[in-house]
N, CA, C and O atoms as a GROMACS GRO file, in nm:
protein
  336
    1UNK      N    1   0.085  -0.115   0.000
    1UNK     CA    2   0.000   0.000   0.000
    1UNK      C    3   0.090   0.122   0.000
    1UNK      O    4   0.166   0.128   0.097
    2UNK      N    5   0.098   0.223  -0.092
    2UNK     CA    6   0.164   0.303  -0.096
    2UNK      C    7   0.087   0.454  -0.046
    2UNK      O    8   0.153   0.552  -0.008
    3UNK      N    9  -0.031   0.452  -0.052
    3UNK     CA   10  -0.133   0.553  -0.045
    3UNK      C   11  -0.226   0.526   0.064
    3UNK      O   12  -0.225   0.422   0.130
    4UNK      N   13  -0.332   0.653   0.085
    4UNK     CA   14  -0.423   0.602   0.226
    4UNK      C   15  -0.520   0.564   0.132
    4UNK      O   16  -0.628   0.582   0.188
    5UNK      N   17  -0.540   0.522   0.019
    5UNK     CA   18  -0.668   0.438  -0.009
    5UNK      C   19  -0.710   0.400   0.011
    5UNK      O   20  -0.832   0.419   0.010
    6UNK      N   21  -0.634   0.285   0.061
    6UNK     CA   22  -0.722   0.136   0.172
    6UNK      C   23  -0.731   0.187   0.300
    6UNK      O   24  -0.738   0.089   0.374
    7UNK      N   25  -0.734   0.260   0.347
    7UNK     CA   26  -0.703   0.304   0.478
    7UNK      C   27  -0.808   0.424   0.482
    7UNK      O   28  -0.862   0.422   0.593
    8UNK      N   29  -0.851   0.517   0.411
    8UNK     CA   30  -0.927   0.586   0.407
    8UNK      C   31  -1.098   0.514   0.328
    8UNK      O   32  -1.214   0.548   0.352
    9UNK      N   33  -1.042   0.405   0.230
    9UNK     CA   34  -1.197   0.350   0.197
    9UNK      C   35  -1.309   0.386   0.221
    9UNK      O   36  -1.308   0.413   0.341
   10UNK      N   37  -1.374   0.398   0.195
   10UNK     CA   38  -1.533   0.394   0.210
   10UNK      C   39  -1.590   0.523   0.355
   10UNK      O   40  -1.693   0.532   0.422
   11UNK      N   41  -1.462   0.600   0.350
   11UNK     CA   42  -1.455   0.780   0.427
   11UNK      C   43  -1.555   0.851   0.368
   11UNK      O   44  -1.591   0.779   0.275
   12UNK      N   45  -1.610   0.932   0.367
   12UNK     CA   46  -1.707   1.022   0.280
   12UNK      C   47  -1.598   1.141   0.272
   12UNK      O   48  -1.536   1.187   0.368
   13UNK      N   49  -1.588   1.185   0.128
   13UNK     CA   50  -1.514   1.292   0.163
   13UNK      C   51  -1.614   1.438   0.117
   13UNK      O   52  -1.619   1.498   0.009
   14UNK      N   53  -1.683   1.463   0.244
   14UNK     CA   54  -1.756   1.591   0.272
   14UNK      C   55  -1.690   1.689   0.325
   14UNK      O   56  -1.755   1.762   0.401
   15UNK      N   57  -1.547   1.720   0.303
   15UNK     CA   58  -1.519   1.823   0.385
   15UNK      C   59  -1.414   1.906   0.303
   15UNK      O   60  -1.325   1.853   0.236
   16UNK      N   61  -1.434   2.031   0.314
   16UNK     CA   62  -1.296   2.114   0.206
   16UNK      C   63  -1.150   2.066   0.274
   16UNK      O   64  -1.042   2.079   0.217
   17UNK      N   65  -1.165   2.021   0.374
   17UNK     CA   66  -1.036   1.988   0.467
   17UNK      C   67  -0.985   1.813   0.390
   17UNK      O   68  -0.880   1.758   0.422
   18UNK      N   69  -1.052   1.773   0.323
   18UNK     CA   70  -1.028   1.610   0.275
   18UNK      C   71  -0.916   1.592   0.227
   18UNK      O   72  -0.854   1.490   0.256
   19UNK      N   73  -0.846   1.718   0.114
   19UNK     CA   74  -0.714   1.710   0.050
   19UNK      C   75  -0.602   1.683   0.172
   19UNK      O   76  -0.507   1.606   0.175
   20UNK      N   77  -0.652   1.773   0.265
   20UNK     CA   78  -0.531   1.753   0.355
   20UNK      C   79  -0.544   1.623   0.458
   20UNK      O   80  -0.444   1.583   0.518
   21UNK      N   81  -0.654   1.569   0.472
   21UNK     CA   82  -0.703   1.471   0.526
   21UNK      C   83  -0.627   1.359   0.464
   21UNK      O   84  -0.556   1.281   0.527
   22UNK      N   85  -0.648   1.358   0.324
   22UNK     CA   86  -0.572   1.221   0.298
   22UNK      C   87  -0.422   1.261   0.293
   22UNK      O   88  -0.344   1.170   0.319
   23UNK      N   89  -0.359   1.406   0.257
   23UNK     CA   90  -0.211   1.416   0.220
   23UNK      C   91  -0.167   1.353   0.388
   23UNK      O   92  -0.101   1.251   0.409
   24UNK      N   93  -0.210   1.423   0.468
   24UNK     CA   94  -0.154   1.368   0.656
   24UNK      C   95  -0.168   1.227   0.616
   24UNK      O   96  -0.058   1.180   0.589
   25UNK      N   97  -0.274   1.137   0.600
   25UNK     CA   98  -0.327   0.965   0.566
   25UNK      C   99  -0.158   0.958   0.500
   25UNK      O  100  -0.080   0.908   0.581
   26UNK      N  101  -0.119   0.983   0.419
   26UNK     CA  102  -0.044   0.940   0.319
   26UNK      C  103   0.088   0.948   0.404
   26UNK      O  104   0.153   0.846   0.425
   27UNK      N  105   0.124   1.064   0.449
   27UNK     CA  106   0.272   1.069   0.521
   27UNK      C  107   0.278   1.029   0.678
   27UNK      O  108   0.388   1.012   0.731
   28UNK      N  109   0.141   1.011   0.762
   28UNK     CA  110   0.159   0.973   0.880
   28UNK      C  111   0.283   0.842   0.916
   28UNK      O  112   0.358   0.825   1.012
   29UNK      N  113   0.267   0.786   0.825
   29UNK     CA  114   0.369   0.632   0.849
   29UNK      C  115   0.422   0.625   0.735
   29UNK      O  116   0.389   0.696   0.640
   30UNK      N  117   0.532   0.517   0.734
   30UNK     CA  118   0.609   0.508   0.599
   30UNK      C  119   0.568   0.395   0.563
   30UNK      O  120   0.523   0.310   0.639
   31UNK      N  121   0.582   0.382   0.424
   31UNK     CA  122   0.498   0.289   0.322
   31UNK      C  123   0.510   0.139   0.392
   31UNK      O  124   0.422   0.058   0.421
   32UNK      N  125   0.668   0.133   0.408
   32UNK     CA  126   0.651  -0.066   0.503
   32UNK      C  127   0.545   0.017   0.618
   32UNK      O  128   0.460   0.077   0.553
   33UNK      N  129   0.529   0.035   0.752
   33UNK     CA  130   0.491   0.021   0.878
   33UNK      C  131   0.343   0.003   0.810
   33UNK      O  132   0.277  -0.093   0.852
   34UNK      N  133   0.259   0.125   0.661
   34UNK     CA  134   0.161   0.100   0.632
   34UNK      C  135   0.114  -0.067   0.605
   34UNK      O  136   0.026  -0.141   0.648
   35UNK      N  137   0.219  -0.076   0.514
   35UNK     CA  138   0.173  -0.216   0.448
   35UNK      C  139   0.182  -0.320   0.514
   35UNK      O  140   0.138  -0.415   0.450
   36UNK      N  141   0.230  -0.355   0.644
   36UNK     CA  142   0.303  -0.376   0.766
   36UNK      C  143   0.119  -0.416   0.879
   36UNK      O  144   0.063  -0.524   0.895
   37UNK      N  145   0.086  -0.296   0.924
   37UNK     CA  146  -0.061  -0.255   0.964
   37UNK      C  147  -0.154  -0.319   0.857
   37UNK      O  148  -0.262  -0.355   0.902
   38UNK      N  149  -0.133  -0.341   0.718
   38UNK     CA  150  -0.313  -0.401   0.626
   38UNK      C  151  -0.289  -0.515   0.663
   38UNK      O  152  -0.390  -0.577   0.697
   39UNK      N  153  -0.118  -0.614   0.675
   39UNK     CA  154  -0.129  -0.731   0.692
   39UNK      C  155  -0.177  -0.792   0.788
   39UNK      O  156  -0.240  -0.898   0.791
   40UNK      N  157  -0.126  -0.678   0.923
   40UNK     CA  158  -0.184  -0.745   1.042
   40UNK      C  159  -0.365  -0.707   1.042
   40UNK      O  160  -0.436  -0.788   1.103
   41UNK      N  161  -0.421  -0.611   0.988
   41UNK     CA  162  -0.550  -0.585   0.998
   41UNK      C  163  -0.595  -0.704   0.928
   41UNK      O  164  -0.670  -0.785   0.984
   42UNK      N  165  -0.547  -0.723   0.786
   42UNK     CA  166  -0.592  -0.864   0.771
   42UNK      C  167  -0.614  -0.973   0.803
   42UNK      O  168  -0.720  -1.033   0.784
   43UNK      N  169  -0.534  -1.007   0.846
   43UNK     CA  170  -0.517  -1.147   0.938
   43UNK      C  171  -0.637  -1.131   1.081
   43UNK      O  172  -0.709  -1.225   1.114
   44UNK      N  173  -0.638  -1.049   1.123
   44UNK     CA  174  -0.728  -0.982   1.226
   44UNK      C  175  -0.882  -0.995   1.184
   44UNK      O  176  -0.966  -1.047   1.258
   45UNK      N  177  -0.904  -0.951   1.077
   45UNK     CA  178  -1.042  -0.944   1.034
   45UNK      C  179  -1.105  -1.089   0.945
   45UNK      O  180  -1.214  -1.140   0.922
   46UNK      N  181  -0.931  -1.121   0.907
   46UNK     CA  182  -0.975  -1.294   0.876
   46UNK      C  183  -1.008  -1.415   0.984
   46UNK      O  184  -1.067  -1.521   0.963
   47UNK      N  185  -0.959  -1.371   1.094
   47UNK     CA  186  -0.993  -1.477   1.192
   47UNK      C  187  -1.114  -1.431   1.262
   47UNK      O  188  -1.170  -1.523   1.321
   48UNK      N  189  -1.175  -1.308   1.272
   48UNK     CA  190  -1.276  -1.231   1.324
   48UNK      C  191  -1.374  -1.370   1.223
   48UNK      O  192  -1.453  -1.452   1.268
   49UNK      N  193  -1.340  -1.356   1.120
   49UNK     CA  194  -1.489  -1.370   1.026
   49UNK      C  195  -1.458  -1.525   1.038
   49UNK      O  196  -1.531  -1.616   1.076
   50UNK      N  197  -1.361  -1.526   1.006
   50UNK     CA  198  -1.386  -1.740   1.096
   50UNK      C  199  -1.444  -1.775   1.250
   50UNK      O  200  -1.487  -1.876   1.304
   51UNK      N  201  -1.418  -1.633   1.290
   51UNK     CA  202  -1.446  -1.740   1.439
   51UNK      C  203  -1.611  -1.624   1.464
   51UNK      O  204  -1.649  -1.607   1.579
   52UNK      N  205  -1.680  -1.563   1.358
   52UNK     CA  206  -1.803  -1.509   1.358
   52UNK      C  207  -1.809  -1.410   1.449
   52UNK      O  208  -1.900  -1.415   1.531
   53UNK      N  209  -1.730  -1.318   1.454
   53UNK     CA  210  -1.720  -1.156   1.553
   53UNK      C  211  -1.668  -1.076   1.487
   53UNK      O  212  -1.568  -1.092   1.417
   54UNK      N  213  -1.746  -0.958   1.507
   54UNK     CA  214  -1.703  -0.825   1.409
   54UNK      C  215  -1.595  -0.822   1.469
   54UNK      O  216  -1.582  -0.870   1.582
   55UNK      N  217  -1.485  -0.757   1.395
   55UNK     CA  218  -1.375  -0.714   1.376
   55UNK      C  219  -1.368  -0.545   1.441
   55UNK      O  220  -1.265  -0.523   1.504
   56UNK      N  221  -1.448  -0.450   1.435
   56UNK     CA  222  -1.521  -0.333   1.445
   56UNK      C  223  -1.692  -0.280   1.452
   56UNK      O  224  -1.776  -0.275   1.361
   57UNK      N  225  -1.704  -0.240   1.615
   57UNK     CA  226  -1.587  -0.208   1.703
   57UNK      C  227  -1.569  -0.369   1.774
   57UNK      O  228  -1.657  -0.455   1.769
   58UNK      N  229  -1.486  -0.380   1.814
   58UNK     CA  230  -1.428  -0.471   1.854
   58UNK      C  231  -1.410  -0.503   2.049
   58UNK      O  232  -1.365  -0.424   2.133
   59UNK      N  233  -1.456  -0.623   2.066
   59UNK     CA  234  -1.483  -0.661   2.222
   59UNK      C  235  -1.377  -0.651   2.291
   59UNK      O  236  -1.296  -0.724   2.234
   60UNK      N  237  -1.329  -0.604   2.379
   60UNK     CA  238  -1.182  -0.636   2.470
   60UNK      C  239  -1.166  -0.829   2.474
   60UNK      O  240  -1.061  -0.890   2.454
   61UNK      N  241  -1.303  -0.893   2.503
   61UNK     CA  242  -1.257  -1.022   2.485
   61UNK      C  243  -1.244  -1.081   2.356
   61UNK      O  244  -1.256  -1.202   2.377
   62UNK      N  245  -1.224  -1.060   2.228
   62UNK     CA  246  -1.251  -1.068   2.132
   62UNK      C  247  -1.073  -1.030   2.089
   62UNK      O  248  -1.007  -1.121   2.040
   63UNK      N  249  -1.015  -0.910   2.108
   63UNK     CA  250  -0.901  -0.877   2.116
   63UNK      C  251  -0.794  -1.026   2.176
   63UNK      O  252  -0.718  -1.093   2.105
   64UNK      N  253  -0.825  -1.045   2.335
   64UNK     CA  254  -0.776  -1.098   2.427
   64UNK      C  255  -0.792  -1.280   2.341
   64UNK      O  256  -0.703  -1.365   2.349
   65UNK      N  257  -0.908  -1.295   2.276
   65UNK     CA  258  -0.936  -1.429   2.222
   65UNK      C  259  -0.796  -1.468   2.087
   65UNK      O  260  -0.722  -1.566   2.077
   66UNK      N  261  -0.810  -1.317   1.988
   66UNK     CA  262  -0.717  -1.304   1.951
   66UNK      C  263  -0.600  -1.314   1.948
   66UNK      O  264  -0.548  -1.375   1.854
   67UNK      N  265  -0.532  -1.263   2.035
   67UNK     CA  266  -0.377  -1.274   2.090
   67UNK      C  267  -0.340  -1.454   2.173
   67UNK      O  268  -0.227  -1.500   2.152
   68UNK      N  269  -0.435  -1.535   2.256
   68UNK     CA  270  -0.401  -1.644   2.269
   68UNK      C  271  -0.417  -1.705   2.117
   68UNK      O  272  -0.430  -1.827   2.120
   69UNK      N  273  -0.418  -1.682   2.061
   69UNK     CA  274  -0.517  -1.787   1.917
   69UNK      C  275  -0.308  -1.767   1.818
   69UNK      O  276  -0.237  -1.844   1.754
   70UNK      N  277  -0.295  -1.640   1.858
   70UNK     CA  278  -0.169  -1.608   1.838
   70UNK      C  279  -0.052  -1.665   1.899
   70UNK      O  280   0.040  -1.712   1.832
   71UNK      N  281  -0.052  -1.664   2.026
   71UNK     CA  282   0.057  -1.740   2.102
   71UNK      C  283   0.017  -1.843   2.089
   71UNK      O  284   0.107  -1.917   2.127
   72UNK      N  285  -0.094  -1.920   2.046
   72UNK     CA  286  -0.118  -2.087   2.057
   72UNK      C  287  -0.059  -2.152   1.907
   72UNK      O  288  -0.016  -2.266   1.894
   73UNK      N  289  -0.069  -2.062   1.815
   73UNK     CA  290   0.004  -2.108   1.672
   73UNK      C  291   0.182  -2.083   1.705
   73UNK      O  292   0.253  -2.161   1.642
   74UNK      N  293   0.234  -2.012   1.770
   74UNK     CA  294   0.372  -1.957   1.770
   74UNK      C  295   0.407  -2.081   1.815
   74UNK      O  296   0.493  -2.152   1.763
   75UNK      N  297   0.308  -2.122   1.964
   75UNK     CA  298   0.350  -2.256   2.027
   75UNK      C  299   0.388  -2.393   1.920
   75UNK      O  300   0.489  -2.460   1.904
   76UNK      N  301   0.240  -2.394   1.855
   76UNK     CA  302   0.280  -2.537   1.772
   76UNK      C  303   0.299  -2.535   1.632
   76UNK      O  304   0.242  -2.596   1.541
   77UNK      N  305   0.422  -2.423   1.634
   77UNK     CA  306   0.468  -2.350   1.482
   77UNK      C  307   0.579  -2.496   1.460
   77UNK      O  308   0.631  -2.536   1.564
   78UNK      N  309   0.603  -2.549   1.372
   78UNK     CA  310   0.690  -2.666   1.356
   78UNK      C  311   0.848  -2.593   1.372
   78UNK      O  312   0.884  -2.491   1.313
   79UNK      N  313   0.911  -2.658   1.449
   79UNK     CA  314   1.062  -2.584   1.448
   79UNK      C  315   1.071  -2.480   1.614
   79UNK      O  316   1.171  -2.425   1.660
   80UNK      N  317   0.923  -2.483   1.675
   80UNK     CA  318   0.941  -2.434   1.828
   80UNK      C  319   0.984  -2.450   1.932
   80UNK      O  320   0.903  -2.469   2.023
   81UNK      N  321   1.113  -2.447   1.961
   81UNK     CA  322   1.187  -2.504   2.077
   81UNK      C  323   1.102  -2.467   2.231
   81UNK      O  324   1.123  -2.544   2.324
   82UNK      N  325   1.026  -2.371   2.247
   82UNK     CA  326   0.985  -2.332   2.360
   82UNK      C  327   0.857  -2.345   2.328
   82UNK      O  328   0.809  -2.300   2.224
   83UNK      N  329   0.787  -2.413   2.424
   83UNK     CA  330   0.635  -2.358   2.436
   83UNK      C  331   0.595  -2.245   2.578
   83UNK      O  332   0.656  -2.246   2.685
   84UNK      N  333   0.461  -2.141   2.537
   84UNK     CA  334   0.508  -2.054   2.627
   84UNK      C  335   0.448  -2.049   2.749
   84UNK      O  336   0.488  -1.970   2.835
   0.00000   0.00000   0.00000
């Protein structure tokens, strides 16, 4: 992602302030940390929709379900010397 396109999506742009709205979108982060953030939003909103919970707004337990679901793959990643 080089641009706030994906990141601004489906924004309404009603405001004379929008040019500068997306130029800030565009330079807030640098292009990896952006593209960096869709992967992890992805992965995020892909397991949301497998395990049937919006993604946004989003439950603190839903978050918390998340992150074990994370350390439980790291655990039985093939090649894991430690489980945690």
């Amino acid at each position: 992602m080089t641009d706030s396109s994906d990141a601004l999506a489906g924004v309404p742009a009603t405001s004379y302030l929008w040019p500068r709205v997306r130029q800030s979108a565009d330079h807030a982060k640098a292009a990896n940390t952006r593209r960096a953030y869709r992967i992890d939003w992805d992965d995020f909103a892909g397991w949301c929709e497998l395990h049937r919970c919006a993604p946004l707004p989003v439950a603190p337990d839903t978050v918390a379900e998340y992150l074990v679901s994370l350390a439980d793959a790291e655990t039985l990643r093939p090649g894991s010397e430690d489980p945690l």
